[in-house]
C-alpha positions in Angstrom: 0.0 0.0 0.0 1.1 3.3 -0.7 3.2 4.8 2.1 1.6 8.4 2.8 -2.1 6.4 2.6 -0.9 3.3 4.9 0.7 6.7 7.8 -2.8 8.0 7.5 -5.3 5.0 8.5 -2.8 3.8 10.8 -2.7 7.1 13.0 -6.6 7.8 12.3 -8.3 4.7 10.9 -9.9 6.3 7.6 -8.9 8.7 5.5 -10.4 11.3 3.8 -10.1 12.0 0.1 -10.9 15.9 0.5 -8.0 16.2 3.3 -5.6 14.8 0.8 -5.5 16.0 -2.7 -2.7 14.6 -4.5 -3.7 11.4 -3.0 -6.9 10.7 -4.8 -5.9 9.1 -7.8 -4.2 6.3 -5.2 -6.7 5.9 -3.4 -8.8 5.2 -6.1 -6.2 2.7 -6.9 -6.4 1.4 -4.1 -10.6 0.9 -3.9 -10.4 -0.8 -7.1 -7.6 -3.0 -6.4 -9.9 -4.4 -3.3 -7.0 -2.6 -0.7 -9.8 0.4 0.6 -13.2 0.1 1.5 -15.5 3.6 0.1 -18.2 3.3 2.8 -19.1 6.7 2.0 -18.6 9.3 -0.6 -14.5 10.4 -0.3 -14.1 8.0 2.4 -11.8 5.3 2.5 -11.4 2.4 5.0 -9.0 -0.6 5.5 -11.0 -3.3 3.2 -10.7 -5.3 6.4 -12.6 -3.4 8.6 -16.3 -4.1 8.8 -16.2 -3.1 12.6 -18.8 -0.5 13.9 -16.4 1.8 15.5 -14.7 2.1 11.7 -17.9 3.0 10.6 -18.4 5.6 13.1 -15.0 7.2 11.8 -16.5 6.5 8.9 -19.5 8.6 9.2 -17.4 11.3 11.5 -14.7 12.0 8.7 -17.4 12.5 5.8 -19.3 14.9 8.0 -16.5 16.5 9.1 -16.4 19.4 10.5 -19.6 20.1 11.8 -20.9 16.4 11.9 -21.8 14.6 15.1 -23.1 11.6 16.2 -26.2 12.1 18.4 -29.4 10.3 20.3 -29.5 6.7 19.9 -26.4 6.3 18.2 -24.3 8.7 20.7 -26.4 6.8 23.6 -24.8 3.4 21.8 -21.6 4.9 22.2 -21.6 5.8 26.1 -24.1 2.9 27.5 -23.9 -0.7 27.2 -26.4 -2.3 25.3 -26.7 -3.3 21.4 -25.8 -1.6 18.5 -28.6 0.6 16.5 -29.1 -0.2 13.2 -29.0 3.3 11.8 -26.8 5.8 12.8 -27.9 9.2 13.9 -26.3 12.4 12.9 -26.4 16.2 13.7 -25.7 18.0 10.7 -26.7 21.4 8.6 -26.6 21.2 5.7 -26.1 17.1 4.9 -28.3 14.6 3.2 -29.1 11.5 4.6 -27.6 8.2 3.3 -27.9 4.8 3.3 -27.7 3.8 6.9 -27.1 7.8 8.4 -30.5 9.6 9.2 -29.4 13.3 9.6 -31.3 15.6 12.1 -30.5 19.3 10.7 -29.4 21.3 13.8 -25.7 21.6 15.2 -24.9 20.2 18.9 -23.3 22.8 20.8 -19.7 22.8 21.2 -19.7 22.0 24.9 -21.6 18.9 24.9 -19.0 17.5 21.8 -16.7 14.9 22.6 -13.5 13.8 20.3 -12.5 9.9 20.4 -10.2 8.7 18.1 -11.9 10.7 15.3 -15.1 10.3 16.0 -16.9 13.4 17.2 -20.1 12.3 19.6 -22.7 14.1 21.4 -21.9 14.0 25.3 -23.7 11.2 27.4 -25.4 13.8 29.0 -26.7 15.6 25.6 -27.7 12.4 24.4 -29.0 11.3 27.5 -31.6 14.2 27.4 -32.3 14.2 24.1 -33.6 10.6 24.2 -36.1 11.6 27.2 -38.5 12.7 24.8 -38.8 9.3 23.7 -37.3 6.8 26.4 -39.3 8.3 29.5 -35.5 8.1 30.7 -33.8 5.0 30.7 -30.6 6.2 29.3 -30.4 9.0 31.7 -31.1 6.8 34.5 -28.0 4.7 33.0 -26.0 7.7 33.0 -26.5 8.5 36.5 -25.7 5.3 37.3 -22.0 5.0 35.5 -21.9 8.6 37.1 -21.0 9.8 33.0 -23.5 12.7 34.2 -24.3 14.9 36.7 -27.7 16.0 37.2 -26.7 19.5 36.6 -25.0 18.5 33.2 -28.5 17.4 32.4 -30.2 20.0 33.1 -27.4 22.5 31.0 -28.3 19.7 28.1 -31.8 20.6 28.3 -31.7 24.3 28.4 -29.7 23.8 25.6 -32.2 22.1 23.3 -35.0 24.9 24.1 -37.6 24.8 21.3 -36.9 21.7 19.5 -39.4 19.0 19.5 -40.1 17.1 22.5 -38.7 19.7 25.0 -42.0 19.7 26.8 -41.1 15.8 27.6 -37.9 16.0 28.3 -38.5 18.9 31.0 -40.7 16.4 32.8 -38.5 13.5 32.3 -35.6 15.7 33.7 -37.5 16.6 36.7 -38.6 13.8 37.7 -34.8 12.3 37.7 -33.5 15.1 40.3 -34.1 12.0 42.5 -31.1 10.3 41.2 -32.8 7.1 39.9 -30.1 4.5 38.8 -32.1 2.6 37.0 -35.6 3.1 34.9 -37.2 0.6 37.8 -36.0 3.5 40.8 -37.4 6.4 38.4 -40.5 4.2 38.5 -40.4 3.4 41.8 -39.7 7.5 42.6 -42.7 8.5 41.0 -45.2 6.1 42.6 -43.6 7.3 46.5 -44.0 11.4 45.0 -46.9 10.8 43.5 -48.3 9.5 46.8 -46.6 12.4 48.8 -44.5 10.0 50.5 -41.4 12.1 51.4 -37.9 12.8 53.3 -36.1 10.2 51.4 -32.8 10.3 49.5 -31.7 8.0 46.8 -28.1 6.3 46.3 -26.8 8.3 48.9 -23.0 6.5 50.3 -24.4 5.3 54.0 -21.4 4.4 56.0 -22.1 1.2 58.0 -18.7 0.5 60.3 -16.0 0.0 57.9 -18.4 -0.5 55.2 -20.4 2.2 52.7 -23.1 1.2 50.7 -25.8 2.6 48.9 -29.5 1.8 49.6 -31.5 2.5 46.7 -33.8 4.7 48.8 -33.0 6.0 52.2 -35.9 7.8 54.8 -34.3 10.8 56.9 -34.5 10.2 60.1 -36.4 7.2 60.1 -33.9 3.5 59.8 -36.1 2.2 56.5 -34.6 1.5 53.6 -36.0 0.4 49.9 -34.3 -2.1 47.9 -35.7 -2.9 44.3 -34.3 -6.3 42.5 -34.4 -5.7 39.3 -34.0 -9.4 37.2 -30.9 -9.4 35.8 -28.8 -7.7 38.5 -30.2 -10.9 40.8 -29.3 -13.4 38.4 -25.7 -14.2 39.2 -24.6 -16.5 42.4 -22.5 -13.9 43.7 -24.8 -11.0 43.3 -27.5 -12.5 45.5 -25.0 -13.3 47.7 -23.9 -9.7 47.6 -27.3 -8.7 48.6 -27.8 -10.5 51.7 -24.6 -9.2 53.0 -26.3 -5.9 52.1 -29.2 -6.4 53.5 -27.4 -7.9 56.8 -25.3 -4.9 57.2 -28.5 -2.8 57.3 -30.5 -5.1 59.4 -27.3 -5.2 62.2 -27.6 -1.6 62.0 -31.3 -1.0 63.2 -32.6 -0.3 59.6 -35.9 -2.4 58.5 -35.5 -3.3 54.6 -38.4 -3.4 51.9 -37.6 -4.9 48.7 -39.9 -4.9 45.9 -39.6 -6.0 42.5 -40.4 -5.4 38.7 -44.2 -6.6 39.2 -44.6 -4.3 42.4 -44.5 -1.6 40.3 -47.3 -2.5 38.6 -48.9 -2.7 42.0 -48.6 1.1 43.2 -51.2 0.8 46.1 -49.9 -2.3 47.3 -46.0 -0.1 47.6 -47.3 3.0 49.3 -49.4 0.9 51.4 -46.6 -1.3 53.0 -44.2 1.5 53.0 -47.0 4.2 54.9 -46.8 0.8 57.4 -43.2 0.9 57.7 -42.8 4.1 58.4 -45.5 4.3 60.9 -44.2 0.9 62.9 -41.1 2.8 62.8 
């Protein structure tokens, strides 16, 4: 492979046919010779790589310099889950293409980050921006892996004033000032608010002797704690185990535990009722 062409993927990964001039006869060379992949107009590839983070440098380098990879695809980059199909891109002035759906507004500078070429909406930004749609599971996530603050959130949202779905997301946002770390705690938040069941914090370090946890949700003044298994965190051996140890610690400490699960939520009456006895046995 040419020299100059085989300097450029190796430091970035693609290259750019626009960003190199007197290169584009070679690389056309090169693409017809079966050495380059052209996933995208002017942009070249190792013919090897098929992987998605090549595409996203892919997608990054043609849009380049005002393209950015947003919502579900900037949510794909940040939290673990699966991969979205079709790739989501903030962009002026571009068309959409075959697998890229482009959304015409630019993402603000602050909330841009720069990986190895790719240039990608903040968790936060992305976070927020999927409320509108996701009732917020991916900010919940966020909170969780701690890739967020809720003040970054709320800069995120006054940030995205007057674009579709604000009126969503400033609900969504609100309702996470709780610090839910997962979509069941949001859930399990708003059935305890809605109720007017009060004076709790949630995820809050307790210490415990020489051990600091984290109850889910914590009353003030009151030794009651609310634990939610969700399924797949209670799947494991060791993570049940982890839980009674938990739960022990709390117990040795003069704090009563509650733990509901996924089909208590579906059963809001039957929560506020056992917690309002609880907290008055308490």
């Amino acid at each position: 492979m040419h020299a100059s062409v085989a300097a450029e993927l190796a430091d970035r990964g693609v290259i750019a046919a626009a960003d190199h001039p007197r290169l584009r006869s070679t690389l056309g060379r090169l693409y017809q010779a079966g050495a380059l992949a052209n996933p995208l107009p002017g942009i070249y590839l190792p013919a090897g790589d098929h992987s998605r983070l090549g595409w996203l440098r892919a997608v990054s380098a043609w849009s380049a310099p005002l393209g950015v990879l947003h919502g579900r695809t900037a949510a794909e980059f940040w939290l673990p889950g699966g991969v979205v199909a079709t790739t989501y891109l903030a962009h002026p002035s571009l068309r959409p293409r075959r697998g890229v759906t482009v959304s015409r507004h630019l993402v603000p500078p602050e909330f841009i980050h720069r990986h190895g070429g790719i240039r990608v909406a903040s968790p936060g930004y992305a976070a927020v921006e999927l409320a509108s749609t996701d009732d917020g599971r991916a900010i919940c996530e966020c909170l969780r892996l701690k890739l967020a603050s809720y003040d970054a959130l709320r800069l995120a949202l006054s940030a995205m004033g007057g674009s579709d779905g604000q009126t969503v997301r400033r609900t969504v946002v609100a309702a996470c000032a709780t610090s839910p770390w997962s979509y069941a705690e949001l859930r399990l938040h708003r059935i305890l608010l809605a109720a007017g069941i009060t004076n709790w914090v949630a995820n809050r370090p307790l210490r415990l002797g020489d051990a600091v946890i984290q109850p889910d949700i914590r009353f003030r003044g009151v030794r009651l704690v609310l634990e939610f298994d969700g399924r797949s965190a209670h799947t494991a051996a060791a993570q049940f185990l982890s839980d009674r140890e938990r739960q022990n610690l709390l117990e040795a400490a003069g704090f009563r535990t509650l733990r509901f699960g996924w089909e208590h939520l579906d059963r809001p009456d039957y929560i506020v009722a056992t917690v309002r006895r609880a907290l008055r046995a308490r």
